[in-house]
Chimera marker file (.cmm) of the C-alpha trace (Angstrom):
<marker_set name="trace">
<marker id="1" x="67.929" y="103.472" z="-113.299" r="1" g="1" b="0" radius="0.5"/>
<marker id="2" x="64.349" y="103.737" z="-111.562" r="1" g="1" b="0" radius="0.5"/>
<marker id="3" x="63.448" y="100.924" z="-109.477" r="1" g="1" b="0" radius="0.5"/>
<marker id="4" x="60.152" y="100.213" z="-108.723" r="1" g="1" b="0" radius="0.5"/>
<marker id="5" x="58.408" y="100.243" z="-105.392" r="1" g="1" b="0" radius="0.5"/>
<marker id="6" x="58.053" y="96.423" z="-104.955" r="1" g="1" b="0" radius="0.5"/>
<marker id="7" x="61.453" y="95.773" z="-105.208" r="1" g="1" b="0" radius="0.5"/>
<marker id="8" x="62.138" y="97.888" z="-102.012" r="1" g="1" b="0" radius="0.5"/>
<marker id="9" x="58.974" y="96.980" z="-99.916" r="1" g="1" b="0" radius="0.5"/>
<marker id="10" x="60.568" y="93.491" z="-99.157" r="1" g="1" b="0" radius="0.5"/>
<marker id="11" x="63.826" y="94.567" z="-97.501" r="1" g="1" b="0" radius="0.5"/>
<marker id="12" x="62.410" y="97.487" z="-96.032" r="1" g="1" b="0" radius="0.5"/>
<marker id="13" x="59.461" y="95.295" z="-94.173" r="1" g="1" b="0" radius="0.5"/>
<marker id="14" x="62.218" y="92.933" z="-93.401" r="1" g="1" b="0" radius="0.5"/>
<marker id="15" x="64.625" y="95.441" z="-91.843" r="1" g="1" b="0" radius="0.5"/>
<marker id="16" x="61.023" y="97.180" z="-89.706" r="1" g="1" b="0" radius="0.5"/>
<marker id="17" x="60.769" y="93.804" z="-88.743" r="1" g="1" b="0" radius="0.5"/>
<marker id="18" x="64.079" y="93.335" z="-87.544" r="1" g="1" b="0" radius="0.5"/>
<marker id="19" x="63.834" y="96.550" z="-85.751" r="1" g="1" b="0" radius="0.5"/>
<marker id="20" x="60.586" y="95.951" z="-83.663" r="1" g="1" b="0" radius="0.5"/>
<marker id="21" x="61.950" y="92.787" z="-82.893" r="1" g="1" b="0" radius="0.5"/>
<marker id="22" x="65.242" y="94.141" z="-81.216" r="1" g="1" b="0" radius="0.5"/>
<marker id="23" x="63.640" y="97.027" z="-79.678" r="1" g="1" b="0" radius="0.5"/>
<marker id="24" x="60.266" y="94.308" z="-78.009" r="1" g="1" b="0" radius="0.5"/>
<marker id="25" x="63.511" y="92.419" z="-76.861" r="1" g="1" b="0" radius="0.5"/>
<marker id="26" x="65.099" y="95.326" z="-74.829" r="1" g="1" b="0" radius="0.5"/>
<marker id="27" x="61.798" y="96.378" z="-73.780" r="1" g="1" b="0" radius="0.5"/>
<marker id="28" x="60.640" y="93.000" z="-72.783" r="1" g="1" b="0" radius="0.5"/>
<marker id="29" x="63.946" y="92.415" z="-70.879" r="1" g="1" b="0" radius="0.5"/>
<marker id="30" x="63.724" y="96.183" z="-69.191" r="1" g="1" b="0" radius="0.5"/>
<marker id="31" x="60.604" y="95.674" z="-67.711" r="1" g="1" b="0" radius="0.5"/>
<marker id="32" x="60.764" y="91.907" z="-67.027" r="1" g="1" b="0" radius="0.5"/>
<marker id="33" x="59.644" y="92.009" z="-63.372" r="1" g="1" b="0" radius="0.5"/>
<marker id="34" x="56.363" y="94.028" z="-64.597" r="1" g="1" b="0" radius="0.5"/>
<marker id="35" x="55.457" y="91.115" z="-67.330" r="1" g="1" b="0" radius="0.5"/>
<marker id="36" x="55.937" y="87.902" z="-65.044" r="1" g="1" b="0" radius="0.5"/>
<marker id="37" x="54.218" y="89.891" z="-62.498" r="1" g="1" b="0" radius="0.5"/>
<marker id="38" x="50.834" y="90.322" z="-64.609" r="1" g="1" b="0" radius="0.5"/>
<marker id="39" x="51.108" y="87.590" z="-66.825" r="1" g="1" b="0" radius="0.5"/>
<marker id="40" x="47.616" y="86.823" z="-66.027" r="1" g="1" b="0" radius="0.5"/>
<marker id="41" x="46.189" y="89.898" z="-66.872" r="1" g="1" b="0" radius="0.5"/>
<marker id="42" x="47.432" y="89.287" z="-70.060" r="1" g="1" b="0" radius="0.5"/>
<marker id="43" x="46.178" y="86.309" z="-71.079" r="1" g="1" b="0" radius="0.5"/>
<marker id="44" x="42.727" y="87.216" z="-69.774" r="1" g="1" b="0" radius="0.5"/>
<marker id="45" x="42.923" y="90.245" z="-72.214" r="1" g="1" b="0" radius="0.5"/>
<marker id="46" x="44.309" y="88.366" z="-74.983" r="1" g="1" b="0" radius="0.5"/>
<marker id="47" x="42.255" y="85.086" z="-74.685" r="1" g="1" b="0" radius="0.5"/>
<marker id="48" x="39.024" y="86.927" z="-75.743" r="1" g="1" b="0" radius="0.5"/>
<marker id="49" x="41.012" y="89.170" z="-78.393" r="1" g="1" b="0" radius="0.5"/>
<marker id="50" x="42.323" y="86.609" z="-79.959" r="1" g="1" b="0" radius="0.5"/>
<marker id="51" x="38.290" y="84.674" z="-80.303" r="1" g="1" b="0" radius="0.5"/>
<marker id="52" x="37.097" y="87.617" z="-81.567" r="1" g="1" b="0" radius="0.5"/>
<marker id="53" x="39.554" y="88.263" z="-84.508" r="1" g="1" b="0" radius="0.5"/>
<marker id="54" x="41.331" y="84.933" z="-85.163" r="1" g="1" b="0" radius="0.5"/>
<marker id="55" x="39.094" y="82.686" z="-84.009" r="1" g="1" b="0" radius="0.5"/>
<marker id="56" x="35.170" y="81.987" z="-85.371" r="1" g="1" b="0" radius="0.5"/>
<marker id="57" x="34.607" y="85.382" z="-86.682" r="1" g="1" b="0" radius="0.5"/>
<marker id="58" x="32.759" y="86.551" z="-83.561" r="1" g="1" b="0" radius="0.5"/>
<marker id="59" x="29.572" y="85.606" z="-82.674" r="1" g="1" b="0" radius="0.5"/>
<marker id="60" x="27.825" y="83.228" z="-84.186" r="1" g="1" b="0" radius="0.5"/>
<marker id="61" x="30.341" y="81.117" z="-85.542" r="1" g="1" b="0" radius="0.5"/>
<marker id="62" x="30.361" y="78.247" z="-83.534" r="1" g="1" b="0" radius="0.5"/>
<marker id="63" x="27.908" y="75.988" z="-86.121" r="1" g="1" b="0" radius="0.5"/>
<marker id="64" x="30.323" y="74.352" z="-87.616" r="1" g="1" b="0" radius="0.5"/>
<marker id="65" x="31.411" y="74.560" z="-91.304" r="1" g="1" b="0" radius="0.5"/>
<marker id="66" x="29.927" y="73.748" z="-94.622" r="1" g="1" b="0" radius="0.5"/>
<marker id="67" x="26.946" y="71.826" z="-92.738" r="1" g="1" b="0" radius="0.5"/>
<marker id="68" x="28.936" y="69.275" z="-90.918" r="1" g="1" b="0" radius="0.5"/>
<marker id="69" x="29.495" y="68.475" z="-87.519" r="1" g="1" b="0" radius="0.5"/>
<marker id="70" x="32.301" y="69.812" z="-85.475" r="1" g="1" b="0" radius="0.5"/>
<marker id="71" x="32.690" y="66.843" z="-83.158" r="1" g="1" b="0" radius="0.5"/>
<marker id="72" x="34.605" y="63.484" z="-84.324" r="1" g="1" b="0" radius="0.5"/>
<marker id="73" x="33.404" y="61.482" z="-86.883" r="1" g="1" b="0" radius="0.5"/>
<marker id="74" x="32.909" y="57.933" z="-86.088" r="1" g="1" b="0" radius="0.5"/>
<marker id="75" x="33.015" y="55.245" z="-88.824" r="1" g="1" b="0" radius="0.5"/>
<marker id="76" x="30.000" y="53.475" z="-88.154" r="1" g="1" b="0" radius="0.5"/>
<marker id="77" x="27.961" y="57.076" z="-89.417" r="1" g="1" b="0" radius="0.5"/>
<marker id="78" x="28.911" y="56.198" z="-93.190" r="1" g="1" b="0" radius="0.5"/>
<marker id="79" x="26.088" y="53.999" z="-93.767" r="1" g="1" b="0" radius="0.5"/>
<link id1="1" id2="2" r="1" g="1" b="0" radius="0.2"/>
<link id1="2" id2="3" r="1" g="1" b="0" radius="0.2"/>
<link id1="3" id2="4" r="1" g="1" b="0" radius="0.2"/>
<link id1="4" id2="5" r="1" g="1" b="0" radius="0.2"/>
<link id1="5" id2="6" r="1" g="1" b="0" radius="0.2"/>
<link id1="6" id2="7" r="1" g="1" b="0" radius="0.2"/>
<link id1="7" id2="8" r="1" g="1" b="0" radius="0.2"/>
<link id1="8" id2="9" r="1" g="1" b="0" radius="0.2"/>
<link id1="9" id2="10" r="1" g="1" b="0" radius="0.2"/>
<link id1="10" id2="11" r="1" g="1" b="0" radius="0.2"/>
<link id1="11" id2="12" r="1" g="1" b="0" radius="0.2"/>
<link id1="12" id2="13" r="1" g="1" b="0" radius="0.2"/>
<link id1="13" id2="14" r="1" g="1" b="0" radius="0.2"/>
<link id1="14" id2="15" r="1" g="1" b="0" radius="0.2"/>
<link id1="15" id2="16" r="1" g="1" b="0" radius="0.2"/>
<link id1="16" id2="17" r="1" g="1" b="0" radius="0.2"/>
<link id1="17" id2="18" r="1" g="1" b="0" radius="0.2"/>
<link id1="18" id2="19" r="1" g="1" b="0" radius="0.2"/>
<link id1="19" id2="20" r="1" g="1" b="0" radius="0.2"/>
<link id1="20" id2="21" r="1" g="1" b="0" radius="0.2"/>
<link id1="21" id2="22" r="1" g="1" b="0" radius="0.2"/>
<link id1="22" id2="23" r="1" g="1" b="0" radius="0.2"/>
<link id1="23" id2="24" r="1" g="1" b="0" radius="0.2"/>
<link id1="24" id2="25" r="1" g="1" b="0" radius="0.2"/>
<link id1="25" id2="26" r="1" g="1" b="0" radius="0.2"/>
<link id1="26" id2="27" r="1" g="1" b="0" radius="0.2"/>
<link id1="27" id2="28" r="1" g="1" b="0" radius="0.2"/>
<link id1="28" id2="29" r="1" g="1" b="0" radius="0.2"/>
<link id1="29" id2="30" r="1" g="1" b="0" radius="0.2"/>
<link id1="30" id2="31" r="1" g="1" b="0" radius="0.2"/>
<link id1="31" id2="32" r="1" g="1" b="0" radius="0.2"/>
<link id1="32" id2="33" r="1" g="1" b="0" radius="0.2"/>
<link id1="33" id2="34" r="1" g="1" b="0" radius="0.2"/>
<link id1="34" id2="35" r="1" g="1" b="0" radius="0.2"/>
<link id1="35" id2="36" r="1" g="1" b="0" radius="0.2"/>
<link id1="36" id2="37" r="1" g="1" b="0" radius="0.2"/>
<link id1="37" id2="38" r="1" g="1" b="0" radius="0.2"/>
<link id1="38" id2="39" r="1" g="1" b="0" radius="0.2"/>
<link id1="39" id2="40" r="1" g="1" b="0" radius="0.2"/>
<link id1="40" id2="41" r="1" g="1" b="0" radius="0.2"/>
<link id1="41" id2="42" r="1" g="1" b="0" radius="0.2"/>
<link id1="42" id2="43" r="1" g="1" b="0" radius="0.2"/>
<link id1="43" id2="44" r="1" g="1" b="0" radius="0.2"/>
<link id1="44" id2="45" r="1" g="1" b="0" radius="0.2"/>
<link id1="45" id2="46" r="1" g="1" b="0" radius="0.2"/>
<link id1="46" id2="47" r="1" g="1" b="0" radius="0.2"/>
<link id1="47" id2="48" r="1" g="1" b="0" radius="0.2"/>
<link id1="48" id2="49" r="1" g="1" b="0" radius="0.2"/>
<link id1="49" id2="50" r="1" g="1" b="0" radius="0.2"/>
<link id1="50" id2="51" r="1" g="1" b="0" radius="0.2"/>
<link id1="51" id2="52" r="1" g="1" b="0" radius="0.2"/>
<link id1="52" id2="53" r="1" g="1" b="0" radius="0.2"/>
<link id1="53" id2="54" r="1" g="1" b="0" radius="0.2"/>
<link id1="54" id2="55" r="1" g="1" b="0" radius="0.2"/>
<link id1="55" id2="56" r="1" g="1" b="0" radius="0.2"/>
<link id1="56" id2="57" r="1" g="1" b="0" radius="0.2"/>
<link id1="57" id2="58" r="1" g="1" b="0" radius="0.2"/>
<link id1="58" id2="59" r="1" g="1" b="0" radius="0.2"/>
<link id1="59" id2="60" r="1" g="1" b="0" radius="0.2"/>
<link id1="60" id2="61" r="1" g="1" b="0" radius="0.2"/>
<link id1="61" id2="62" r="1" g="1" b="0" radius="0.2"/>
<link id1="62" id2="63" r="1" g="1" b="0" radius="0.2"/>
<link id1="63" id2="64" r="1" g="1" b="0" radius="0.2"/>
<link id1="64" id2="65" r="1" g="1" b="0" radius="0.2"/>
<link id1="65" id2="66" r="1" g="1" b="0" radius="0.2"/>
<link id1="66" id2="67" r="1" g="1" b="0" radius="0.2"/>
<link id1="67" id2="68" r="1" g="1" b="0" radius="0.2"/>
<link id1="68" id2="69" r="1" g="1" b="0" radius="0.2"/>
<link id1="69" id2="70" r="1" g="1" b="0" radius="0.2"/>
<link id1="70" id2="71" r="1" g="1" b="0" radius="0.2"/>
<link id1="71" id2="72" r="1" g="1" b="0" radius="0.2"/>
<link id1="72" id2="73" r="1" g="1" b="0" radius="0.2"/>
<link id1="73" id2="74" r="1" g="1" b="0" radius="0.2"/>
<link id1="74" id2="75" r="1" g="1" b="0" radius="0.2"/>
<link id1="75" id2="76" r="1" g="1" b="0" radius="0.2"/>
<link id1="76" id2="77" r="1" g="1" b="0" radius="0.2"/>
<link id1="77" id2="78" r="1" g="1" b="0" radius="0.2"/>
<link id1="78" id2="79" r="1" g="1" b="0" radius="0.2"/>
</marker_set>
């Protein structure tokens, strides 16, 4: 019997996943005195990482969507 590729990418991601996850554990808990030391430096990196690829789509982005307003609507603008 030939079973097709789909059925095995599921387990197989979940068992990488499972993997990376043990070995970013022991890695994490190796070199623990490293991270807390330069936390910072971190988050610095990652703050404007993260805008870039998660956030508004780079630059530019920061009109709002569809035409509306990004700040709280009040009730009194319904008219």
């Amino acid at each position: 019997m030939k079973r097709s590729s789909s059925s095995l990418g599921r387990p197989l991601k979940t068992a990488l996943l499972m993997v990376a996850l043990v070995g970013g554990f022991y890695l994490l808990r190796e070199h623990w005195n490293h991270v807390a030391g330069n936390w910072i430096y971190l988050l610095l990196l990652a703050c404007p990482l993260m805008h870039l690829f998660l956030g508004h789509g780079g630059h530019g982005g920061h009109g709002g969507y569809g035409g509306q307003s990004a700040g709280p609507r009040n009730d009194s603008d319904k008219g």
